[in-house]
One Martini backbone bead per residue (centre of mass of N, CA, C, O) as a GRO file, in nm:
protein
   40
    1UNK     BB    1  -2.880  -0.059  -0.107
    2UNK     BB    2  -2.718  -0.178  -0.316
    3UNK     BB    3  -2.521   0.017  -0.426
    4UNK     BB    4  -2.380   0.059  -0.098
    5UNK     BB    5  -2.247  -0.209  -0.135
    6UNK     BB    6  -2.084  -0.207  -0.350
    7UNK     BB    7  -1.934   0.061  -0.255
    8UNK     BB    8  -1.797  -0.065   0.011
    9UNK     BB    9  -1.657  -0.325  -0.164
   10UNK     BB   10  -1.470  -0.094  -0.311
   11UNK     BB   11  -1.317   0.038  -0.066
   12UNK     BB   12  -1.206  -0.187   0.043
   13UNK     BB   13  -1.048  -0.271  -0.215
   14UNK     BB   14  -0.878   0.021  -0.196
   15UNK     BB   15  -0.820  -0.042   0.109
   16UNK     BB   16  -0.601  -0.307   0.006
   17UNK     BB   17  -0.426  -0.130  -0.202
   18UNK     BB   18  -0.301   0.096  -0.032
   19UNK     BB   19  -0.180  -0.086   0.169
   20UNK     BB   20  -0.004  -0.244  -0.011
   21UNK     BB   21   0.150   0.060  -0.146
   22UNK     BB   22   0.252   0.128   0.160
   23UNK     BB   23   0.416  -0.102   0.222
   24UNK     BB   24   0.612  -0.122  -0.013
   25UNK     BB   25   0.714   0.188   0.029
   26UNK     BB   26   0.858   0.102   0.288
   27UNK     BB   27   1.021  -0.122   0.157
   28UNK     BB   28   1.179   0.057  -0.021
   29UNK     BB   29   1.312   0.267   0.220
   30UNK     BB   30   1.468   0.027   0.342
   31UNK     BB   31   1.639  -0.085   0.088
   32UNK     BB   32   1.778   0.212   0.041
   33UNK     BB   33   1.910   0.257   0.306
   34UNK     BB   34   2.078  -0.006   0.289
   35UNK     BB   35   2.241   0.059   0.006
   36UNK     BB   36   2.338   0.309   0.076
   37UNK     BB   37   2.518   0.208   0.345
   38UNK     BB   38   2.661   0.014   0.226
   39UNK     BB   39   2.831   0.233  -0.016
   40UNK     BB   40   2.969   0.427   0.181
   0.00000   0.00000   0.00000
């Protein structure tokens, strides 16, 4: 029970950098998409 606990923990903080990482990366292929957009 006590390890069940700790790994769902786990879990969540691991899905709360997924989803930051997720962010992230959609936020760099907007800021790409409009520098190439600039550019051309």
């Amino acid at each position: 029970m006590k390890k069940l606990k700790s790994d769902s923990k786990v879990g969540i903080i691991g899905g709360e950098v997924t989803n930051h990482l997720k962010n992230t990366l959609y936020l760099f292929k907007i800021l790409f998409r409009s520098i190439s957009g600039i550019l051309r």
